[in-house]
Structures are given as C-alpha cells and as structure tokens.
Backbone as CSV, one residue per row, in Angstrom:
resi,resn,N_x,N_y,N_z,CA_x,CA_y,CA_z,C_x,C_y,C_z
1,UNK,0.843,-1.164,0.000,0.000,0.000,0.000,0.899,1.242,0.000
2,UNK,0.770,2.132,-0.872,1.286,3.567,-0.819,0.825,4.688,0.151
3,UNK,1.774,5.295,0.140,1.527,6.401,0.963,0.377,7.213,0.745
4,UNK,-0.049,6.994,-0.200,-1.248,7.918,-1.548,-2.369,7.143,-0.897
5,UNK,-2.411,5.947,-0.787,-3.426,5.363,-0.349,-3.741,5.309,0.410
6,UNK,-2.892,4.804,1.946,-3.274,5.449,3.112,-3.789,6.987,3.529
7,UNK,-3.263,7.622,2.914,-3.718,8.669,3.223,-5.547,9.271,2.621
8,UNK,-5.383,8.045,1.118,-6.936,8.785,0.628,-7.777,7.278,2.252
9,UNK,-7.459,6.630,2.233,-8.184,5.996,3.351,-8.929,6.648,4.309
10,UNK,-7.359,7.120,5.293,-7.292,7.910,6.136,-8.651,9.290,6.223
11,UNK,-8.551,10.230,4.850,-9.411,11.254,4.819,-11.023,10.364,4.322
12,UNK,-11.199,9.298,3.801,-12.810,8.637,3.812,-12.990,8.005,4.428
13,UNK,-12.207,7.833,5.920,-12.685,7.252,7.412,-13.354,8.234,8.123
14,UNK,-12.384,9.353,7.974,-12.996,10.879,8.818,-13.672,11.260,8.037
15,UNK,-13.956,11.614,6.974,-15.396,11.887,6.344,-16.838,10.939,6.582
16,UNK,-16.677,9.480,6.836,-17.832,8.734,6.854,-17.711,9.097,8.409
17,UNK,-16.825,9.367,9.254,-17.161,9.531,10.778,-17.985,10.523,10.725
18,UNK,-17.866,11.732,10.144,-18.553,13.440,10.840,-19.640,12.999,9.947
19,UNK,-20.340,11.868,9.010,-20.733,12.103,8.030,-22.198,11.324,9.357
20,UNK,-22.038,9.902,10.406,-22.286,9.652,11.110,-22.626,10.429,12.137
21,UNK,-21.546,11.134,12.191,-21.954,11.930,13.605,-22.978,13.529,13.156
22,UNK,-22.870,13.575,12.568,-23.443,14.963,12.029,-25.290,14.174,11.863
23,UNK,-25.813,12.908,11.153,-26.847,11.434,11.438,-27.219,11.722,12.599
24,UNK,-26.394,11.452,13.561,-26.870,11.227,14.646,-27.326,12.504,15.572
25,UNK,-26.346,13.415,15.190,-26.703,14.355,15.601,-28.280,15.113,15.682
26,UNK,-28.273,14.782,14.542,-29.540,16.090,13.640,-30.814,15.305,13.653
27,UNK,-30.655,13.433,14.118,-31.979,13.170,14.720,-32.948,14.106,15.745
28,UNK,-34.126,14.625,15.323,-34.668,14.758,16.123,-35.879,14.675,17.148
29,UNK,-35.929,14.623,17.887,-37.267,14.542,18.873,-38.558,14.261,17.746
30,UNK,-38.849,14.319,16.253,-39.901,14.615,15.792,-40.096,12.805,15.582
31,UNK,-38.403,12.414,15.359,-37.793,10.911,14.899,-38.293,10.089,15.877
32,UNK,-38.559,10.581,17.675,-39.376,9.644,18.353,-40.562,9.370,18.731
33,UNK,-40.996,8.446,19.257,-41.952,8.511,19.845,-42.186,7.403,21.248
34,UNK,-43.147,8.512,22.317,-43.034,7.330,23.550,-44.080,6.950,23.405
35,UNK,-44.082,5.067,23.864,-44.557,4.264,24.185,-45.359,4.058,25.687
36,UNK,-46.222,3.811,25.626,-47.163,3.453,26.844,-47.577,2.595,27.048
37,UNK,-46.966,1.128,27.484,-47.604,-0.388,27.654,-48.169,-0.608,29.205
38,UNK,-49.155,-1.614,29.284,-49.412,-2.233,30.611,-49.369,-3.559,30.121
39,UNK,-48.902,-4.149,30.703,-49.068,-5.503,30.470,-48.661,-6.197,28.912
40,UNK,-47.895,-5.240,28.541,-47.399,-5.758,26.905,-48.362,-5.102,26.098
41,UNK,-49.817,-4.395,26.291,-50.361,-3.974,25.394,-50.124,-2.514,25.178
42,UNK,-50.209,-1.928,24.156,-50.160,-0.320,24.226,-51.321,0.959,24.203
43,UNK,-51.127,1.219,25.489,-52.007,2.384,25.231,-52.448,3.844,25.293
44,UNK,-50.879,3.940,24.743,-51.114,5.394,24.101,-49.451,5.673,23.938
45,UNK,-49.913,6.336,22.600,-48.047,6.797,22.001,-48.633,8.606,21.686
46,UNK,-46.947,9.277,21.896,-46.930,10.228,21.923,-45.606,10.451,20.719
47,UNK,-45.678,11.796,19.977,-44.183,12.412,19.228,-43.468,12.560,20.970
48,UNK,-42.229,12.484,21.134,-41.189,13.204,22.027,-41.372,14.600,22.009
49,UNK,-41.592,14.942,20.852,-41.517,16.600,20.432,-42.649,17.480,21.255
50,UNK,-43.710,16.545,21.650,-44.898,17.095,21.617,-44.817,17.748,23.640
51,UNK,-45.161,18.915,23.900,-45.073,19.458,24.743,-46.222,18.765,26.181
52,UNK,-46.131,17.950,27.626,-47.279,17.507,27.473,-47.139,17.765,29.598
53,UNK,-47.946,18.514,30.215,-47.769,18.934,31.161,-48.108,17.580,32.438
54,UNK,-49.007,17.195,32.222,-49.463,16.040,32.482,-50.397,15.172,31.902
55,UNK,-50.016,13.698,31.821,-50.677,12.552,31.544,-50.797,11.548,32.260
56,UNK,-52.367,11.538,32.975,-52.539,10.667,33.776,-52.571,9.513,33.260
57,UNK,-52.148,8.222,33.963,-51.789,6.854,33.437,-52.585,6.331,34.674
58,UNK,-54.224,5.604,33.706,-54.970,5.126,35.096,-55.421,3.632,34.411
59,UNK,-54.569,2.678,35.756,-54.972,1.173,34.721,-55.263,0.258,36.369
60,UNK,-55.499,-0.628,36.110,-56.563,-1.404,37.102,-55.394,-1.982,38.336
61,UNK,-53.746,-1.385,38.430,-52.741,-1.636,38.508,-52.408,-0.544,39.942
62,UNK,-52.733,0.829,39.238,-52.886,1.820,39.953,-52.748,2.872,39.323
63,UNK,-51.851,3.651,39.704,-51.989,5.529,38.417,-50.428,5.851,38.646
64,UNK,-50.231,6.607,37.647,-49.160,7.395,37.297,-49.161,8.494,36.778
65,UNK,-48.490,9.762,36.867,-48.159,10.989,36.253,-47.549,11.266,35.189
66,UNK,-47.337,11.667,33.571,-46.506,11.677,33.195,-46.093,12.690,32.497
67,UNK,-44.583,13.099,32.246,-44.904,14.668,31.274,-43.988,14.500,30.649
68,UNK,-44.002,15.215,29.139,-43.140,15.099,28.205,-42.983,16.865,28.017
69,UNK,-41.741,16.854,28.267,-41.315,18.506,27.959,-39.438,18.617,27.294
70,UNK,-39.727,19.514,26.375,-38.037,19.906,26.310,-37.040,18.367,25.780
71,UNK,-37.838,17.247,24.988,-37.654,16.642,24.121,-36.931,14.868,25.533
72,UNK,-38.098,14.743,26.591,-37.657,14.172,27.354,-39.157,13.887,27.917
73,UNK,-38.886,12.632,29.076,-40.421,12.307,29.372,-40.181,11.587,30.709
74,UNK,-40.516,11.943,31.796,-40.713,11.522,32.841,-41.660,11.314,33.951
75,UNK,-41.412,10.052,34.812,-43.308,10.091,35.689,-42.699,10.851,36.601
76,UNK,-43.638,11.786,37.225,-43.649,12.684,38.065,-44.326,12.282,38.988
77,UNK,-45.343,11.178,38.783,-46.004,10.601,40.443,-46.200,9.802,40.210
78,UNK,-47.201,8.846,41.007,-47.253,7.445,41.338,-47.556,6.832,42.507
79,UNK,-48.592,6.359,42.609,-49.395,5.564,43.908,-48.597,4.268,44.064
80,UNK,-48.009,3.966,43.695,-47.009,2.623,44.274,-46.176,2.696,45.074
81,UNK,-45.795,1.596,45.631,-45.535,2.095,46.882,-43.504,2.380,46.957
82,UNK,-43.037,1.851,46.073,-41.135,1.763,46.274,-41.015,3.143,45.476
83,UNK,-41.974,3.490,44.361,-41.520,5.171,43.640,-39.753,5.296,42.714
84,UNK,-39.982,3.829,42.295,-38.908,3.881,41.388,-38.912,4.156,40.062
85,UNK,-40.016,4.701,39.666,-40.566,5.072,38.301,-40.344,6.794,38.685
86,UNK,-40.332,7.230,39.540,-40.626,8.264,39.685,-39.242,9.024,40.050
87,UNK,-37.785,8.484,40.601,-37.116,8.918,40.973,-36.191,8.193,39.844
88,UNK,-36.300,7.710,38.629,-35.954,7.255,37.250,-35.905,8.508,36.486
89,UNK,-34.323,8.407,36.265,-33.802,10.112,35.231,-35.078,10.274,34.010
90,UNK,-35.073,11.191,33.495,-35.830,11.519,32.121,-35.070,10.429,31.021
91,UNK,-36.365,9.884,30.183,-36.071,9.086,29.279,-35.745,10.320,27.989
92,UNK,-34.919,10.126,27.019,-34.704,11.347,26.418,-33.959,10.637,24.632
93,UNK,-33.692,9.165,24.789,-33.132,8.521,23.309,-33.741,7.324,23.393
94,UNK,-33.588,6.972,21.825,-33.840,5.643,21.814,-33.622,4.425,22.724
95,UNK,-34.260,4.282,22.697,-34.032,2.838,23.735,-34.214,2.655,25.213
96,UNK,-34.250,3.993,26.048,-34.643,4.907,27.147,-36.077,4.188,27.751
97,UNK,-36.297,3.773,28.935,-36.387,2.971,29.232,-37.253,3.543,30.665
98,UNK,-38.807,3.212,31.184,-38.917,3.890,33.093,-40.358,2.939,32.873
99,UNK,-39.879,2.036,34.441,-40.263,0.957,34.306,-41.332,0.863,35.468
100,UNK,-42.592,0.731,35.887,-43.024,0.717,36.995,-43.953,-0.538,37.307
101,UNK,-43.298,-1.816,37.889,-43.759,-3.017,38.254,-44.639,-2.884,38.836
102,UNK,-45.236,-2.394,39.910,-46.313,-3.041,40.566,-47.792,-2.836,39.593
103,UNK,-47.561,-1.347,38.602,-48.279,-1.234,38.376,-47.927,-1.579,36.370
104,UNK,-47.249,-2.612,36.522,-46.779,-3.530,34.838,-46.852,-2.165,33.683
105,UNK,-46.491,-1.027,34.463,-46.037,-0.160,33.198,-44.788,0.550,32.698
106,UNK,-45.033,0.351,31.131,-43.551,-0.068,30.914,-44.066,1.370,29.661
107,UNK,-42.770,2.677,29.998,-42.691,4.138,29.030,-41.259,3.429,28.343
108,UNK,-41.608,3.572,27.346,-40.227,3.720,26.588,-40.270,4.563,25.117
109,UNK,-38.895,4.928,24.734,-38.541,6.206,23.710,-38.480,5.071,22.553
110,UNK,-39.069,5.135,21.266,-38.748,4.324,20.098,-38.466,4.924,19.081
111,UNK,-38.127,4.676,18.221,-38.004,5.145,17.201,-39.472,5.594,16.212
112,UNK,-39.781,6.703,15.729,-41.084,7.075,15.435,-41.227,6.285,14.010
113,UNK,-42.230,5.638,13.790,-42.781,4.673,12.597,-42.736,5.619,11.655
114,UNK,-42.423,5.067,9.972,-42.122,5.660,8.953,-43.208,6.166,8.491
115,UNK,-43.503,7.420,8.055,-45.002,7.792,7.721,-45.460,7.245,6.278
C-alpha cells in the first residue's frame, strides 16, 4: 500500500465519521416517539416533540403521572408504593427505558414509525 493510499483511506474514514456523527446528531425529537404499555399492550403513544404537562396513566394496577417537555419524558407521580418510576432520570433517546412493576407499566422512547 502507498503512501497515496493510506492517506486517501485515512481522509474517507474521517469523512464517513462526521458524516455519522453529524446522522446522529440532527436526529430529532420529531424521529421519536413514547410508548405506553401495561401488560405488553399499548395504550397510548406520543411524538417526544410534543409538549405535554401532564398525563394521567390510570390502569386497574394503579396511576401514574406523566410529562413530556423539552424533548424528554418523565413520571412525576405514582401511587405505588417503592416510587422507582418516579425517581428514574428523564427518558430522552432511543431505547430509554422507566419501568413501573407493581403497576406492569412499561414508558419507553422508540423510534417514530415511517409515515
């Protein structure tokens, strides 16, 4: 291999990198959407984008609070009794994850379905 070659390598490694990172970057909030399961079923999806002060989550399990603001979504209350859904950082990327067992509900960030 020549020096010529390594080097054109070299500059279309760092171009497909910023080319990735610039991808990833510029995903945005419009690209997700949260999920609302009880029990494996879903019931009710939101854009990330969408501004949402509170959403009560009332299932035969018990209740939850939830709000989506500033491209992030977190429960803010909760009648159960350990409150580990509630003291669970803001879900905010794919794959993002706030889990509340007693009452089998499961928020998660997905990727928003292709229109």
């Amino acid at each position: 291999m020549k020096k010529g070659d390594r080097t054109f390598l070299l500059i279309a490694a760092v171009i497909a990198a910023v080319l990735f990172a610039v991808n990833t970057i510029q995903q945005s909030d419009n690209d997700k959407t949260v999920v609302i399961t009880v029990d494996g079923v879903v019931l009710q999806t939101f854009d990330l984008s969408t501004n949402l002060e509170q959403y009560e989550i009332i299932t035969p399990y018990g209740q939850n609070t939830m709000t989506i603001s500033d491209g992030a979504v977190k429960v803010t209350g909760a009648n159960c009794p350990d409150q580990i859904c509630v003291h669970t950082k803001a879900a905010t990327d794919i794959g993002d994850v706030i889990v509340c067992l007693p009452h089998r509900l499961i928020i998660s960030v997905e990727e928003a379905p292709a229109p």
